[in-house]
ZADO-1210 file (C-alpha; in nm, 4 decimals, padded with zeros to 6 digits):
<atoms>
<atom x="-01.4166" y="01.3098" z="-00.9831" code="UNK" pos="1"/>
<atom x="-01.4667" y="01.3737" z="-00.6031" code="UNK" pos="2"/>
<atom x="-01.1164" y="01.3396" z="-00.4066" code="UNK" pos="3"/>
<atom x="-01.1918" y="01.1386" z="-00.0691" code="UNK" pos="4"/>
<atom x="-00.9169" y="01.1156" z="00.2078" code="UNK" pos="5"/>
<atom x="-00.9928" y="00.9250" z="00.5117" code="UNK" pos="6"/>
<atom x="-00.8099" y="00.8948" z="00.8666" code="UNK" pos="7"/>
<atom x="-00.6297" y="00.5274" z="00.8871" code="UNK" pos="8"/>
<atom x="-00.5757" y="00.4186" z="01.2042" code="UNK" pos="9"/>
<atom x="-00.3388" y="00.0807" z="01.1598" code="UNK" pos="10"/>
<atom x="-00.0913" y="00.0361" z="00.8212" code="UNK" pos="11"/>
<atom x="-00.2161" y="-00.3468" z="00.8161" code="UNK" pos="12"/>
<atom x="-00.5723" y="-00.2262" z="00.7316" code="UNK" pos="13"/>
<atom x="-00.5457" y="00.1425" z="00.6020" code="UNK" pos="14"/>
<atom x="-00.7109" y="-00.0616" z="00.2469" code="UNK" pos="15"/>
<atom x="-00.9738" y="-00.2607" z="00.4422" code="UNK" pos="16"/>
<atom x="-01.0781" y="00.0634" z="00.6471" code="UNK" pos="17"/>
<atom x="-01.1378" y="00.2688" z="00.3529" code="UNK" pos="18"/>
<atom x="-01.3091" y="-00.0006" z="00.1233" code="UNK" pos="19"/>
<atom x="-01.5725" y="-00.0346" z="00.3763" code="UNK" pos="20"/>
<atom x="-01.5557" y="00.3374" z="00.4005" code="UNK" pos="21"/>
<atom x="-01.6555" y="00.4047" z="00.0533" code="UNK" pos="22"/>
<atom x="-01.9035" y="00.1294" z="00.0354" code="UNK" pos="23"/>
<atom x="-02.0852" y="00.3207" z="00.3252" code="UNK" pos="24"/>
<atom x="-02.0475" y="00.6240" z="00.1214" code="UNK" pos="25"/>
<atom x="-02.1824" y="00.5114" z="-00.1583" code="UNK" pos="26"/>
<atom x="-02.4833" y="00.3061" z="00.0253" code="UNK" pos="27"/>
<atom x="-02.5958" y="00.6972" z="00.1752" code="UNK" pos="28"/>
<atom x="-02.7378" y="00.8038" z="-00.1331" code="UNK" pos="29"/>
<atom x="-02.4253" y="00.9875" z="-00.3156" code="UNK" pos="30"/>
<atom x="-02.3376" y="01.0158" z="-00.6730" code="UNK" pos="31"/>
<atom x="-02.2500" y="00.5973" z="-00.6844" code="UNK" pos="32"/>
<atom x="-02.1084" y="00.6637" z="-01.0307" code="UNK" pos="33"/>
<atom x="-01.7728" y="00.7996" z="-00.8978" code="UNK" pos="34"/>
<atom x="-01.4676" y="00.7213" z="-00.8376" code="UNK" pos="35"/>
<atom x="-01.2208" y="00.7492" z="-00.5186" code="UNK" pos="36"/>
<atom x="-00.8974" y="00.8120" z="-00.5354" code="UNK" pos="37"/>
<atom x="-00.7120" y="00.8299" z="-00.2218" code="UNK" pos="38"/>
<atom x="-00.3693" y="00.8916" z="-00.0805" code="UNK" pos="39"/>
<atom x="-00.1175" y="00.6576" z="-00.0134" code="UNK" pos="40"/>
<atom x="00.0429" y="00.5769" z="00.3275" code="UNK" pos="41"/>
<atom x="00.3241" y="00.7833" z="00.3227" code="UNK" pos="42"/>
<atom x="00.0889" y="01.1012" z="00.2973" code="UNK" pos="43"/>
<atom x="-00.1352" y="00.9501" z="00.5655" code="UNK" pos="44"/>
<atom x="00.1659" y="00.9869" z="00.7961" code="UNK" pos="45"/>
<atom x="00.2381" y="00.5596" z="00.7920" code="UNK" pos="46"/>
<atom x="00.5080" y="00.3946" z="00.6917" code="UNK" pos="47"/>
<atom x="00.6174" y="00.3000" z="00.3426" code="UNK" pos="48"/>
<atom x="00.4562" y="-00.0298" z="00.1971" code="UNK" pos="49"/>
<atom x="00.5542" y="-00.2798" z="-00.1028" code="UNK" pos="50"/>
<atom x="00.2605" y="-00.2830" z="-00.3861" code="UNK" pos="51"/>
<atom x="00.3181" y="-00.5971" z="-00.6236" code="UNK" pos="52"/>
<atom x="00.2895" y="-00.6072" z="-01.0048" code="UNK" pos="53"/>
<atom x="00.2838" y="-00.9341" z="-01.1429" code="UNK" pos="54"/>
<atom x="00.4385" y="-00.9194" z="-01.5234" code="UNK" pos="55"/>
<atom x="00.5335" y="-01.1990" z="-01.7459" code="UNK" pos="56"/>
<atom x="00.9027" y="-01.2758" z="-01.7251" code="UNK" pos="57"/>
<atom x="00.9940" y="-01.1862" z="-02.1218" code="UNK" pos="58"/>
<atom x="00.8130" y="-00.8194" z="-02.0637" code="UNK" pos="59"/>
<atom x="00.9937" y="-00.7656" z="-01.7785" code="UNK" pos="60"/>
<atom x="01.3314" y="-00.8846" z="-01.9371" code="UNK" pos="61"/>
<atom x="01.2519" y="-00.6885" z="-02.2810" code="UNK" pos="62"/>
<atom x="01.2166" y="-00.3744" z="-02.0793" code="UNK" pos="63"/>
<atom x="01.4798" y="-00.1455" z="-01.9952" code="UNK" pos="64"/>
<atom x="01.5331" y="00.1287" z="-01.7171" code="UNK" pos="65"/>
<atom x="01.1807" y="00.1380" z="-01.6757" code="UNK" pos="66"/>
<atom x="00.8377" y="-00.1109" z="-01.7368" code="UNK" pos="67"/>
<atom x="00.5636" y="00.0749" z="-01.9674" code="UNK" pos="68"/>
<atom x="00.3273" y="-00.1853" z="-01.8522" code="UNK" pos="69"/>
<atom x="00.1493" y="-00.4535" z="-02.0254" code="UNK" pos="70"/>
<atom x="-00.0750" y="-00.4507" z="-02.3211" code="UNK" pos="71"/>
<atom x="-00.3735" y="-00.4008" z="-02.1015" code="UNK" pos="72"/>
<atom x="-00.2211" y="-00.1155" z="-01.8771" code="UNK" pos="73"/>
<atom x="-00.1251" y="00.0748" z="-02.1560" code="UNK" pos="74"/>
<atom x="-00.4974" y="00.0128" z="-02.2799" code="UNK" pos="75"/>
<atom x="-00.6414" y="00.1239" z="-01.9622" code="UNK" pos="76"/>
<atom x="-00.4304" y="00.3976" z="-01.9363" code="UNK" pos="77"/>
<atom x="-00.2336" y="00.2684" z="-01.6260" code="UNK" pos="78"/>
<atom x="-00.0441" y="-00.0093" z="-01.4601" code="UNK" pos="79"/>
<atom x="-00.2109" y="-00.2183" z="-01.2486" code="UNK" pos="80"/>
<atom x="-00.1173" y="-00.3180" z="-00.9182" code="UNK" pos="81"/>
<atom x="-00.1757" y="-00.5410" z="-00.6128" code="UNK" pos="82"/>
<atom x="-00.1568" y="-00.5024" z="-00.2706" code="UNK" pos="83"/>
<atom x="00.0221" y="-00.8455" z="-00.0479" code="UNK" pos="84"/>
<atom x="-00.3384" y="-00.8962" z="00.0470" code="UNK" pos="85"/>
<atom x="-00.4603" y="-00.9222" z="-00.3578" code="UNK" pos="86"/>
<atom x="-00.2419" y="-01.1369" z="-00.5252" code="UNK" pos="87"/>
<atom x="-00.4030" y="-01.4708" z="-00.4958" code="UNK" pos="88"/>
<atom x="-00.7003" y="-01.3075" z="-00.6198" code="UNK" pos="89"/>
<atom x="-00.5529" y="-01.1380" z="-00.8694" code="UNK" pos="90"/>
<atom x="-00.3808" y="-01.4303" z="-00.9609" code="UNK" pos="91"/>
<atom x="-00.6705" y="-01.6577" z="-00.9973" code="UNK" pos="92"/>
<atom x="-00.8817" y="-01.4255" z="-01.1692" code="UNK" pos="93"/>
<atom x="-00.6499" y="-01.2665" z="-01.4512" code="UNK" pos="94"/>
<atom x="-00.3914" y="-01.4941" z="-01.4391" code="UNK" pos="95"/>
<atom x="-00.4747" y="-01.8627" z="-01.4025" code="UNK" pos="96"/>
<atom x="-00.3770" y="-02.0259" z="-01.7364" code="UNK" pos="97"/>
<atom x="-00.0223" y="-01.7684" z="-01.7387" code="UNK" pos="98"/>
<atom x="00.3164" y="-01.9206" z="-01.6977" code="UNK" pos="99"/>
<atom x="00.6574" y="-01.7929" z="-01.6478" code="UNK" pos="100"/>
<atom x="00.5435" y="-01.5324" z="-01.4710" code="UNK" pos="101"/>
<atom x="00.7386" y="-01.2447" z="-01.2077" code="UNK" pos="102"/>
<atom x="00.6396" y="-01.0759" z="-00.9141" code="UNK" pos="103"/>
<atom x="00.7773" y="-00.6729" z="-00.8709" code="UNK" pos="104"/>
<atom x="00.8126" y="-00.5616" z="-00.5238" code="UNK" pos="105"/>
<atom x="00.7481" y="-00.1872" z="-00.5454" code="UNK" pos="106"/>
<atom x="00.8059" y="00.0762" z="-00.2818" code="UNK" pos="107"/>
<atom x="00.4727" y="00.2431" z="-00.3008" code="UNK" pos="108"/>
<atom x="00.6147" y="00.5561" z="-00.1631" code="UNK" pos="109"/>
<atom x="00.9268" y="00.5683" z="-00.4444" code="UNK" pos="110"/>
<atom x="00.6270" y="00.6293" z="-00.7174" code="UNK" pos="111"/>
<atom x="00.5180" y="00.9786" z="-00.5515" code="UNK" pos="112"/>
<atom x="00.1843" y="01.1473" z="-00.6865" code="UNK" pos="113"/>
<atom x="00.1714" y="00.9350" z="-00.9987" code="UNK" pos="114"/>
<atom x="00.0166" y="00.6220" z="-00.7725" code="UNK" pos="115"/>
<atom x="-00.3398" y="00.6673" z="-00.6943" code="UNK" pos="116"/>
<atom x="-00.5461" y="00.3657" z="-00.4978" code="UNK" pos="117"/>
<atom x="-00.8877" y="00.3606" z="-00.6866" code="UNK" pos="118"/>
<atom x="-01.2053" y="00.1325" z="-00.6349" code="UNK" pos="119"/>
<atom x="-01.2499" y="-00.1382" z="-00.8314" code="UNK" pos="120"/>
<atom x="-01.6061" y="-00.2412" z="-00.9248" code="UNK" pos="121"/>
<atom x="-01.6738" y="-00.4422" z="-00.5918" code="UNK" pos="122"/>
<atom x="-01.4946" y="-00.1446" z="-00.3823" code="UNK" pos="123"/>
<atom x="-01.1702" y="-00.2811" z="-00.2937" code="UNK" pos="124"/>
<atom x="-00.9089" y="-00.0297" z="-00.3189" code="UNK" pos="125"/>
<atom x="-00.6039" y="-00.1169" z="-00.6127" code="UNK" pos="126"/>
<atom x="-00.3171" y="00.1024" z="-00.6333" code="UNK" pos="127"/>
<atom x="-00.2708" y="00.2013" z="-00.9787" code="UNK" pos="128"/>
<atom x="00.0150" y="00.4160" z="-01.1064" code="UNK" pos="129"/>
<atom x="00.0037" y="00.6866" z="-01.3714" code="UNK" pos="130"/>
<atom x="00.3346" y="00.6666" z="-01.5419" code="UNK" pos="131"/>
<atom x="00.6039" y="00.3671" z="-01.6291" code="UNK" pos="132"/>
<atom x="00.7412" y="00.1902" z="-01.3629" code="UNK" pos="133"/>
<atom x="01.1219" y="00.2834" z="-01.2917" code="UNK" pos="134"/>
<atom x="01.2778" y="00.0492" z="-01.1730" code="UNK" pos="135"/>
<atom x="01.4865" y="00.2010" z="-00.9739" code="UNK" pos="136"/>
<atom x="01.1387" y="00.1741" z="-00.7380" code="UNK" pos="137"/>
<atom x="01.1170" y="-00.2058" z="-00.7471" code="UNK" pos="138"/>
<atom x="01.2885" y="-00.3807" z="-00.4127" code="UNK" pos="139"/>
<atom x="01.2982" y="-00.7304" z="-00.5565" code="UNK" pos="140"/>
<atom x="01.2128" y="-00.9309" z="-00.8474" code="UNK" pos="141"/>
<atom x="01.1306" y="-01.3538" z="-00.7600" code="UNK" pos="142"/>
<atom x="00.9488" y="-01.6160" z="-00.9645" code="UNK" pos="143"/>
<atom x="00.6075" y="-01.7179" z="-00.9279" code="UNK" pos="144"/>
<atom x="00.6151" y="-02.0945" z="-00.9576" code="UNK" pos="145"/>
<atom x="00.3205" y="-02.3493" z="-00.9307" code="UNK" pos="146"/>
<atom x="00.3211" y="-02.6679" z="-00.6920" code="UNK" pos="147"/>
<atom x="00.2998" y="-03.0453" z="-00.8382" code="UNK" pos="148"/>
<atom x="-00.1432" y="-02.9762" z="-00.8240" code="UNK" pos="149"/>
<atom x="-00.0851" y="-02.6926" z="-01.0759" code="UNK" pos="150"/>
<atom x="-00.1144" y="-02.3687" z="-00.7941" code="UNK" pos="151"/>
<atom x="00.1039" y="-02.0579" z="-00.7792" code="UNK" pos="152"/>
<atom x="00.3790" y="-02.0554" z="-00.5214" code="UNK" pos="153"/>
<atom x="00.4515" y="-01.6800" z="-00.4295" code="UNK" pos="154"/>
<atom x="00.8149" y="-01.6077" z="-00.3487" code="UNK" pos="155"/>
<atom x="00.9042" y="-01.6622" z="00.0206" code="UNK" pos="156"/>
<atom x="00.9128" y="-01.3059" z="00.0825" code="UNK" pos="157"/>
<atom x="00.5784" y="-01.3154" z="-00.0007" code="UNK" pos="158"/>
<atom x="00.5230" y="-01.5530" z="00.3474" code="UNK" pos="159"/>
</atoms>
C-alpha cells in the first residue's frame, strides 16, 4: 500500500484537492490497483473538523462507552464515515428505505492515527476509522428526520 500525503491549501477543500489529486495520479500510468491513505487535517497543520457517522438510533442506544460499528463495519473491518459534504449521498445511496436513524458528530482529530481517509471506488476520499468509536470523541448526537415528501432532514447544525 503506497502512503500519499499531499499539501492542502484551504480546510473547506483539503478532500476535493486530493480526490482530484489521486485521480491524476492514477490517470499517469501508476499501479491503479492501490489504495491512498492520507492524513487528516490536524497533521496537515489545519484546524480540527467534524466527520459524521450516521447509525441507527437502537445501535447507538444499545452501545455503551464506545460504538463497535455496525454489522457492515465490523464486516469491512472498519467504521465508516462521512464528511458534511457526503451525507446526502451517503444517505441516498445506503440509506434510503432506513428509519429512526442518528447522526454522530465526531471530532476527527479526537480519533488520532486510528482514522485514515481512503478512496472509495470513484476516488472521493471517506474517512474511515480503525478502532470503536469512543464516545467521548462525538460532539453531538441529533435525529435525522424526513419532510412530509418522504426526504431526510439533517439536524440544523448540519445547515
Amino acid at each position: 500500500m503506497r502512503v500519499i500525503h499531499f499539501p492542502f491549501f484551504s480546510e473547506s477543500n483539503w478532500i476535493a484537492r486530493t480526490s482530484r489529486a489521486m485521480t491524476d495520479y492514477n490517470r499517469s500510468g501508476s499501479n491503479t490497483t492501490w489504495m491512498a491513505r492520507i492524513r487528516g487535517p490536524r497533521q496537515l497543520g489545519l484546524k480540527s473538523m467534524l466527520i459524521f457517522k450516521i447509525v441507527h438510533r437502537d445501535e447507538w442506544a444499545a452501545a455503551h462507552g464506545e460504538y463497535a460499528g455496525s454489522a457492515k463495519d465490523r464486516a469491512d473491518g472498519f467504521l465508516h464515515f462521512s464528511t458534511a459534504e457526503q451525507i446526502p449521498s451517503t444517505l441516498a445511496r445506503y440509506y434510503a428505505n432506513a428509519g429512526d436513524l442518528v447522526l454522530v458528530a465526531v471530532d476527527a482529530d479526537a480519533l488520532g492515527a486510528a482514522l485514515k481517509y481512503e478512496a472509495s471506488r470513484d476516488g472521493a476520499l471517506f474517512p474511515h476509522l480503525y478502532a470503536p468509536l469512543p464516545f467521548s470523541a462525538a460532539k453531538w448526537v441529533r435525529a435525522i428526520t424526513r419532510d412530509s415528501k418522504g426526504a431526510f432532514v439533517l439536524p440544523n447544525e448540519m445547515v
